[in-house]
C-alpha positions, 0 to 999 in steps of 0.5 A: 412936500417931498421927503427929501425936501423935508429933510432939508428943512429940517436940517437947514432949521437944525443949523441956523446961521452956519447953514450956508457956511457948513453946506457951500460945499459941494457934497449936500445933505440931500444928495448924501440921502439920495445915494444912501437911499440907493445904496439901500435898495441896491443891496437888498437880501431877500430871506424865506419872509423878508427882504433886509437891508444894510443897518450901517453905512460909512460916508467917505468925505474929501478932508474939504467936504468934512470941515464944512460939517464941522459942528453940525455933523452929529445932526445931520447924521441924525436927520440922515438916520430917520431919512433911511429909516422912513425910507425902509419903512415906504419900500417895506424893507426889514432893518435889523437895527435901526440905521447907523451913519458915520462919516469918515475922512478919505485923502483921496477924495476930491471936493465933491466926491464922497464915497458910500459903504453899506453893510447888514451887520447883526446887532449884538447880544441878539437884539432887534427882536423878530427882525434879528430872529429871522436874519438868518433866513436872509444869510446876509454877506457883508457888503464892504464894497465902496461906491464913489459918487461925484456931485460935480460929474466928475466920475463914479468908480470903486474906492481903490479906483480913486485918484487913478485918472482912469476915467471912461469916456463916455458919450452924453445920454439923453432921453427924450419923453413927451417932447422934452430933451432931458440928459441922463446924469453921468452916474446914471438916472433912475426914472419912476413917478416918484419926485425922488427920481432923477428923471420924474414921469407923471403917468399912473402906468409908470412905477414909483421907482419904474426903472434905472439908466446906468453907464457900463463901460462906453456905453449904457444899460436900464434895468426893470426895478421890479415895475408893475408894468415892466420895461421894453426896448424896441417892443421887446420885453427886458428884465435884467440889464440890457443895453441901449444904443442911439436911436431905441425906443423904451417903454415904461409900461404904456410911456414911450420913451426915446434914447439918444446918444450924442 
């Protein structure tokens, strides 16, 4: 059984009856593990000895989206609290405390749109033991940057771009992989071997989190995740972000993958 899928047992049990009352919204406790996990690695700081990541994190919710956990918010931030913690602790990530979850609520926030804030943030009075000895290897910034996700495709963007209506349009995407057609989500879609991925591929050459799809402007880019078997485009090796145009070939190690716009 997955983590996710646990998790979501666990909360389900949690609640009881008012779990399909508290979870007809469109923001999900799953998909709010999904992107905190995200956030997590994307904001990785690697010291002298360790790589930390974010302690705290802020979830922003549409007034709608915050009533519906209106008595079980605690337990949920619980669940997504020991979630992120078993999560840094499968990537071998070093927390300086254990995580920290609140939710807030944004007026500019639509049903189904939820935004995330990550920070790495020094407990107080030196505590955290060697974790906190050796943060200031790492020199942490706070990372107040808020990403906005969509459960319902609508967009993603920066915080202060919410409500601007400046939404990018953008072709659909789509991978093709042993046959099969599958769409890249409009957020973008990470592809490993882990069923955590948003595009699974079954194959011991491809990495648990191998690589990431990811829009940029009109177009879309994929990026190495640090794969052991890396990642080519048109048998060109690439390890930062690079492009993808209609009709490229991608190989996750030996995994040839077709890339489609349309």
């Amino acid at each position: 059984m997955s983590v996710l899928r646990s998790l979501e047992e666990k909360i389900a049990g949690l609640v009881e009856g008012t779990f399909g009352r508290v979870f007809r919204s469109e923001v999900r406790p799953v998909e709010l593990a999904r992107k905190l996990a995200k956030e997590m690695d994307e904001h990785r700081t690697v010291s002298v000895s360790r790589t930390y990541v974010p302690n705290e994190y802020v979830v922003w919710l549409s007034p709608q989206d915050r009533e519906r956990y209106e008595g079980v918010e605690q337990s949920v931030i619980d669940e997504l609290g020991a979630y992120l913690l078993e999560h840094a602790r499968r990537e071998r990530l070093a927390l300086v405390s254990r995580p920290q979850i609140e939710f807030r609520t944004d007026e500019r926030l639509a049903l189904g749109e939820f935004g995330i804030q990550a920070r790495l943030v020094r407990p107080a009075d030196g505590a955290g033991g060697a974790g906190a000895r050796d943060e200031h290897e790492a020199r942490p910034a706070d990372m107040g940057h808020t990403m906005v996700y969509s459960t319902s495709d609508r967009h993603q963007s920066a915080l202060n771009e919410v409500g601007s209506g400046a939404a990018v349009a953008r072709r659909r995407a789509i991978v093709v992989v042993g046959g099969k057609r599958l769409v890249v989500p409009p957020n973008g879609a990470l592809i490993g071997r882990s069923r955590e991925c948003d595009i699974v591929i079954d194959d011991s050459n491809v990495s648990r989190r191998h690589a990431e799809i990811s829009p940029s402007g009109q177009s879309w880019l994929i990026q190495d995740l640090g794969s052991t078997n890396g990642v080519r485009v048109n048998g060109r090796h690439v390890d930062g972000p690079h492009p993808l145009e209609s009709g490229d070939r991608v190989e996750l190690g030996t995994v040839d993958i077709g890339f489609e716009v349309e």
